[in-house]
C-alpha positions as CSV (number, residue, x, y, z in Angstrom):
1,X,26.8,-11.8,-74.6
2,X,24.4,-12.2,-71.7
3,X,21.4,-11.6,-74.3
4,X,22.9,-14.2,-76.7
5,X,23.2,-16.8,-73.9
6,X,19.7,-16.3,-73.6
7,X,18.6,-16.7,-76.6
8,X,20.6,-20.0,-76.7
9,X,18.9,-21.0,-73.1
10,X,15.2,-20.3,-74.9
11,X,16.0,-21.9,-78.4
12,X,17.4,-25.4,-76.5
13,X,14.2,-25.2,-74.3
14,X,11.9,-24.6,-77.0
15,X,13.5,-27.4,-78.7
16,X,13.3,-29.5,-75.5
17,X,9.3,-28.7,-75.7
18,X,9.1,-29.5,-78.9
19,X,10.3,-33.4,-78.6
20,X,7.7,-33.5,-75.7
21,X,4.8,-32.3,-77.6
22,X,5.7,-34.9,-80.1
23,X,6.4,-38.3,-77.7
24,X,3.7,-37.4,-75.7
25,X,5.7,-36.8,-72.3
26,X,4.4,-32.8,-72.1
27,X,2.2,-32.8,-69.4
28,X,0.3,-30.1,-67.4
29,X,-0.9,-30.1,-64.0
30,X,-4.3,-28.4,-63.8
31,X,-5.7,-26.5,-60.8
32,X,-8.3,-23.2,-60.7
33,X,-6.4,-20.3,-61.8
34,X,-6.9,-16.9,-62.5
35,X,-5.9,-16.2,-66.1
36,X,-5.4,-12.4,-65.3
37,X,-2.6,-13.4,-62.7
38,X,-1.1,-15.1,-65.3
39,X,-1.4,-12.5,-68.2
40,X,0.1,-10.2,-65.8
41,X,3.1,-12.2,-65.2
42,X,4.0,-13.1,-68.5
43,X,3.5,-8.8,-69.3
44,X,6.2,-8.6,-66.3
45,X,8.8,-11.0,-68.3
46,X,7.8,-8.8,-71.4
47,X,7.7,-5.5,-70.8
48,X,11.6,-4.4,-70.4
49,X,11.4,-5.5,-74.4
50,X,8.0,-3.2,-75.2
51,X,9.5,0.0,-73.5
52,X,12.7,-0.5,-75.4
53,X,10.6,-0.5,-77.9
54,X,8.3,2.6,-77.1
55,X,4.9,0.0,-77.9
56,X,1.6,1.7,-76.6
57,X,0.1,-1.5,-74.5
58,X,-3.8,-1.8,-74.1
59,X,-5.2,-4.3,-71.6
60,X,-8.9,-5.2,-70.8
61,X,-9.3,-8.2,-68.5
62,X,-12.7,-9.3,-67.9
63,X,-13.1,-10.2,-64.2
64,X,-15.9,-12.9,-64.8
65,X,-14.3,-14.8,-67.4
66,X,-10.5,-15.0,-65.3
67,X,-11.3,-18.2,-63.8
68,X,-10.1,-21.5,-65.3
69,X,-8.6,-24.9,-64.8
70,X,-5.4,-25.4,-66.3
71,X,-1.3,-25.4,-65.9
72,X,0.2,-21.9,-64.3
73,X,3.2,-22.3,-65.7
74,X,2.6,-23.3,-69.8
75,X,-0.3,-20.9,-69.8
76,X,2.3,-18.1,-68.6
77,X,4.6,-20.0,-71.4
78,X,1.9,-19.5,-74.2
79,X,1.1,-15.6,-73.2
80,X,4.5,-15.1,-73.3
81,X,4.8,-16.7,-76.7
82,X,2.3,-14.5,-77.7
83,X,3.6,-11.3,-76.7
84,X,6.9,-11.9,-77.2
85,X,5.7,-12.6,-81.1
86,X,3.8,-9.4,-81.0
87,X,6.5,-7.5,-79.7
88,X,9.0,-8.8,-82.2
89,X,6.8,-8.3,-85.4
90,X,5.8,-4.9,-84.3
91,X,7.7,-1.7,-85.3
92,X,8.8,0.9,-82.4
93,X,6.1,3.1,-81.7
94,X,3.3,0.5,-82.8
95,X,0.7,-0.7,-80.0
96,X,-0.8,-4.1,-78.5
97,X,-3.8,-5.2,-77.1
98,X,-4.8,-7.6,-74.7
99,X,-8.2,-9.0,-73.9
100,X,-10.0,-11.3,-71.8
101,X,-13.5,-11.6,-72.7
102,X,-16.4,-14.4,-72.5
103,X,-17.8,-16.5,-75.9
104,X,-20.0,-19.1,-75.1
105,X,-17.8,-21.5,-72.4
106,X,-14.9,-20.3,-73.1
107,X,-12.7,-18.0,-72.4
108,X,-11.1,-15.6,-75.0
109,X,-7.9,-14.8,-74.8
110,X,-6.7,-12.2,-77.7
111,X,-3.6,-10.9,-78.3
112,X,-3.6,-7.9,-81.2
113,X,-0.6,-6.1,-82.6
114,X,0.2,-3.5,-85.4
115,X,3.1,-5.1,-86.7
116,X,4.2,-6.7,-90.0
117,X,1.0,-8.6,-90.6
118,X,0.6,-12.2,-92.2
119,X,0.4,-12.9,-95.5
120,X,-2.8,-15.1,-96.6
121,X,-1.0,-17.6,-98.1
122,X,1.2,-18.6,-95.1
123,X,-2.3,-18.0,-92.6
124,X,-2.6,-22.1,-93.0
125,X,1.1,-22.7,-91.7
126,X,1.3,-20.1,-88.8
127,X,1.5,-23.0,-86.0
128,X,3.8,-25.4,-87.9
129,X,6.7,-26.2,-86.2
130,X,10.3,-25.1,-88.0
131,X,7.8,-22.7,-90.8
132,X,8.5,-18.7,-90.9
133,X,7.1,-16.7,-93.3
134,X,10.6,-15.4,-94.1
135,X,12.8,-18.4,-94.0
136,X,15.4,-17.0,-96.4
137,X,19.0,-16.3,-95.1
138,X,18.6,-13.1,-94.9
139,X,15.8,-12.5,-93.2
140,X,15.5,-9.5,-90.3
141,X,14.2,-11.6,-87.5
142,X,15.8,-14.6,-85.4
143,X,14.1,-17.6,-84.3
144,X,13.1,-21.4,-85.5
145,X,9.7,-21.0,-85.4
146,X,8.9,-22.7,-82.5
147,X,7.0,-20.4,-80.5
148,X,4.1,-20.6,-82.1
149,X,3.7,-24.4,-82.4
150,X,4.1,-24.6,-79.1
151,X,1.8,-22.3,-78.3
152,X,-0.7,-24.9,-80.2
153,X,0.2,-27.8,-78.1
154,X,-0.1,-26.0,-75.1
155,X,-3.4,-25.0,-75.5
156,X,-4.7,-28.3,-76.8
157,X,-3.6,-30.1,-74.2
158,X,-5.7,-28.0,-72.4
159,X,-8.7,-28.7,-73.9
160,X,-8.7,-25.4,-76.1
161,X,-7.9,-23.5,-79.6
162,X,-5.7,-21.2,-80.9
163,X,-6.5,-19.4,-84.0
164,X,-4.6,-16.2,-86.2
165,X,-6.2,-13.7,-88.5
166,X,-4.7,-10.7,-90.7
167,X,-5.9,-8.1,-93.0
168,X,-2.7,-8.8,-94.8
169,X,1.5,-7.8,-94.9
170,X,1.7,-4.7,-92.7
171,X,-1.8,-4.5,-91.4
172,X,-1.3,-6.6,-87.9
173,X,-2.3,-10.0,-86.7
174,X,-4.9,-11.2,-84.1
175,X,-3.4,-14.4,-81.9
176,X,-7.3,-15.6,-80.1
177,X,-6.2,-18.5,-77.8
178,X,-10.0,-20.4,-76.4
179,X,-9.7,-22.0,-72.6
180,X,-12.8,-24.0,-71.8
181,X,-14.0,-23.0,-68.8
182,X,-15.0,-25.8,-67.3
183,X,-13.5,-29.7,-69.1
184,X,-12.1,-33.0,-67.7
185,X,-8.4,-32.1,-69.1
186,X,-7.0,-35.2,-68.0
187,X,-8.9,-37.0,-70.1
188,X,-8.7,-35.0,-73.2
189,X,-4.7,-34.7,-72.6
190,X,-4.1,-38.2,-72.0
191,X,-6.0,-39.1,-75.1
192,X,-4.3,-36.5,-77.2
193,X,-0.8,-37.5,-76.4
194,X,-1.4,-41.7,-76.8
195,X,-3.0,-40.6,-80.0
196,X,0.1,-38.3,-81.3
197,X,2.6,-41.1,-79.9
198,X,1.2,-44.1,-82.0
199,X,1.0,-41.5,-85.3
200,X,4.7,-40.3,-85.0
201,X,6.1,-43.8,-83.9
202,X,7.2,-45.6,-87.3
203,X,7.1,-49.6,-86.1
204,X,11.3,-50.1,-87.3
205,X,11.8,-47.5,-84.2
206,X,10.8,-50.8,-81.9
207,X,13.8,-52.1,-80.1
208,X,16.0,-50.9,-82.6
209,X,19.9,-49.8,-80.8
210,X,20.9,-46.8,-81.5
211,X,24.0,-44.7,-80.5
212,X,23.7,-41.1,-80.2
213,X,26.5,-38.7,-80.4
214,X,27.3,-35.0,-80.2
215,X,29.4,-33.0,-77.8
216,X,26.3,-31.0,-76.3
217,X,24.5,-32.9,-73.8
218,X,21.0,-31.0,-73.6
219,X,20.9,-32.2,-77.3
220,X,21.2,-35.9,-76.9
221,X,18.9,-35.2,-74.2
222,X,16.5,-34.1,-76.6
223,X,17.5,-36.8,-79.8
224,X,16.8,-39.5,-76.3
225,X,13.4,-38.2,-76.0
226,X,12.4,-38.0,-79.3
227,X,13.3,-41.9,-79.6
228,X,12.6,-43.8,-76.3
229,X,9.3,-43.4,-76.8
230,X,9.1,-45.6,-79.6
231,X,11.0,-48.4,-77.7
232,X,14.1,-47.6,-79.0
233,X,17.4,-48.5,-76.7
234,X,19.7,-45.6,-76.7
235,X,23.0,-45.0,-75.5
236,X,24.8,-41.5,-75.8
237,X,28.2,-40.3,-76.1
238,X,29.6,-36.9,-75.9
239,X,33.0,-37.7,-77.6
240,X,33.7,-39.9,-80.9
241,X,36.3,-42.0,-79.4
242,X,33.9,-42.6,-76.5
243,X,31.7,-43.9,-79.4
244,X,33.8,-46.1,-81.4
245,X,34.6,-47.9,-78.1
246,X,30.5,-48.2,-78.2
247,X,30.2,-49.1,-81.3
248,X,32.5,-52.5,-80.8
249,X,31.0,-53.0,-77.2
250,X,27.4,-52.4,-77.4
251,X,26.6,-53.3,-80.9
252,X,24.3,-50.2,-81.9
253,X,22.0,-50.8,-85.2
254,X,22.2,-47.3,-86.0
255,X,24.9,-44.4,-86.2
256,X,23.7,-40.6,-85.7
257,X,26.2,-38.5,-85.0
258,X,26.7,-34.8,-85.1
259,X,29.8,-34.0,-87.5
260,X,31.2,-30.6,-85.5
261,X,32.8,-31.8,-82.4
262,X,36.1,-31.1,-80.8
263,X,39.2,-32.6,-81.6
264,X,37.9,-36.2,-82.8
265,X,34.7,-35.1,-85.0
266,X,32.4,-36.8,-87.1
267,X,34.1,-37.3,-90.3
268,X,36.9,-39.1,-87.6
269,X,34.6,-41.4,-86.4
270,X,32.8,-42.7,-89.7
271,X,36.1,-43.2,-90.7
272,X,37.0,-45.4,-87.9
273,X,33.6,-47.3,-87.9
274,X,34.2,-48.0,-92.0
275,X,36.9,-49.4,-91.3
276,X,36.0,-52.0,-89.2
277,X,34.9,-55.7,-90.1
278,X,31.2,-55.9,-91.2
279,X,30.8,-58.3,-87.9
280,X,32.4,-55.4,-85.4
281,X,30.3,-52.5,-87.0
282,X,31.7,-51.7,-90.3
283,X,28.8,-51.6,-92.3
284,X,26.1,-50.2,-89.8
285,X,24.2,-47.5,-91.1
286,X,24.6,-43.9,-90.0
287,X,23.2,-40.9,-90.1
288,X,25.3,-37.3,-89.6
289,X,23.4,-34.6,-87.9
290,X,24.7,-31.4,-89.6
291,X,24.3,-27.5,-88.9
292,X,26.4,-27.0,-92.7
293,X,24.0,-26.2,-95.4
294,X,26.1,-26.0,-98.6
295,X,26.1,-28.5,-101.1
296,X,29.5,-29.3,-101.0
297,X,29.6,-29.9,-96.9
298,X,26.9,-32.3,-97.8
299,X,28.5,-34.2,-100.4
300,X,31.6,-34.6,-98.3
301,X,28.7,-36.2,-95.7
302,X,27.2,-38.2,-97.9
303,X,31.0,-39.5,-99.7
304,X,33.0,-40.2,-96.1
305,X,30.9,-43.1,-95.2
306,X,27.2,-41.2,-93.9
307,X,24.3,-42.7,-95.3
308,X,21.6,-39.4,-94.8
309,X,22.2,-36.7,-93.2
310,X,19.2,-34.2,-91.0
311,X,20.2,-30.6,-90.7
312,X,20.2,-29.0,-86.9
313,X,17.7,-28.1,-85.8
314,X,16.3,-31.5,-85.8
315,X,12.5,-31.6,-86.2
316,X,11.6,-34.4,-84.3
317,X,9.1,-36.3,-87.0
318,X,11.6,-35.8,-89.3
319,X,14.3,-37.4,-87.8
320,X,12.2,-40.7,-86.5
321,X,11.1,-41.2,-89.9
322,X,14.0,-40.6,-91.4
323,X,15.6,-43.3,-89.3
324,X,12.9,-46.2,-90.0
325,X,13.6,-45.2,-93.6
326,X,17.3,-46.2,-93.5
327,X,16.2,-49.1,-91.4
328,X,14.0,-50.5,-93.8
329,X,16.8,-49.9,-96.7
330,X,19.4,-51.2,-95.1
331,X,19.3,-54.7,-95.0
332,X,18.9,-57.0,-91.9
333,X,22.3,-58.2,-92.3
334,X,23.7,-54.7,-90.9
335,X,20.9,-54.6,-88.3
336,X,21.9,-58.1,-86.4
């Protein structure tokens, strides 16, 4: 139970992470650290997992090369990634190495494993967010593929790469992270995120009203930071009935509403809103965020009055373009 609850705690975090990366509002706060501190921290969050595992660990930190400029915190968060991927893809009794070394100005963070290896096909799509090489229903391993993508961000924003190479399926991976060792951050991180924001924000997103609701709060936390950004005007409801009493007071443009919710749920509240006058709301679009993946459960979405649906997780690109698209085929007469 405790081990499930914290899986849940990382997976609503990563997600969190993931709508920051992509409305610009990750930031880091850089001072001169000492990467080995931070290695060896991240190890201490990790290990309990490697014993259980019997994994042979292999660390060579090179003293001259430990000092850097960057966030404490996210670069614990992306060696943790890091070995917490190794550890997972790696079979009991396999081995992991660590090493800190110069190349050119940088330094040259590598993390090594003897686990399941990567395929060359899916080297290209390592970092993508939501993208496993298994993605299959029944695959061994748990995740979203997040990790990893955020791993990319991270170090971006501080002015560095990340790279992977693999002999192949069960020959091991190589995870090389590069940290400049001496770069105006701000800059570079500042210009990043203003560049990512203006990419991922379609223009229909501008002060469009739109009403958010699902029962879990640190998920319309993350559906309001994936759309404020844009200029959107939110407002967010944890119950449907507290919604359909939005929906005839606030006047929303756009419906997205998770279907799954106690007592009142989704289907309840398109139901409600469809029968309405066009004037009070009847004919605003909506979207139906939905964890069901059978094609039945999403022809019932589709027939009770939803116009799209976007399965849970919800990438955030995904769901802001998916949005301006039902904007710009709905008609301005159900956007007034």
């Amino acid at each position: 139970m405790i081990q499930n609850g914290q899986s849940q705690a990382r997976l609503i975090e990563d997600l969190l992470d993931v709508a920051r990366v992509v409305n610009g509002r990750m930031h880091i706060e850089p001072q001169t650290i000492d990467l080995r501190a931070v290695i060896h921290a991240a190890l201490n969050t990790i290990r309990p997992a490697m014993e259980a595992k019997e994994l042979y660990l292999d660390i060579d930190l090179a003293d001259e090369v430990s000092i850097v400029r960057g966030d404490a915190d996210r670069l614990q968060q992306v060696v943790w990634n890091l070995l917490s991927n190794a550890t997972k893809f790696t079979p009991s009794g396999g081995a992991i190495q660590i090493r800190l070394e110069h190349d050119d100005n940088y330094a040259c963070l590598s993390v090594t494993d003897t686990g399941e290896g990567i395929h060359p096909a899916f080297l290209p799509y390592v970092f993508d967010r939501f993208r496993q090489a298994d993605s299959t229903s029944r695959r061994i391993y748990g995740g979203l593929g997040l990790g990893l993508a955020i791993v990319r961000h991270l170090v971006e924003l501080h002015g560095g790469t990340v790279r992977v190479t693999s002999a192949g399926e069960g020959q091991g991976a190589t995870f090389t992270v590069y940290l400049p060792l001496e770069s105006n951050l701000t800059r570079h991180s500042d210009a990043a995120n203003a560049e990512r924001l203006q990419l991922d924000c379609p223009a229909e997103l501008l002060d469009l009203r739109i009403l958010l609701v699902d029962d879990q709060p640190d998920l319309l936390e993350l559906l309001q930071d994936i759309f404020t950004p844009c200029g959107s005007m939110v407002q967010m409801c944890t119950s449907a009935e507290e919604a359909l009493t939005m929906v005839q007071t606030w006047h929303p443009n756009i419906l997205i509403s998770d279907i799954a919710m106690p007592e009142k749920d989704g289907y309840w509240l398109i139901n409600q809103i469809r029968a309405l006058p066009p004037e009070a709301g009847g004919t605003m679009p909506a979207i139906a965020l939905t964890a069901y993946v059978r094609v039945e459960d999403r022809m019932r979405v589709l027939t009770s009055g939803f116009q799209l649906y976007v399965p849970k997780p919800v990438e955030p690109v995904e769901i802001r373009t998916t949005v301006a698209h039902l904007v710009r085929t709905a008609g301005t007469d159900d956007l007034v």
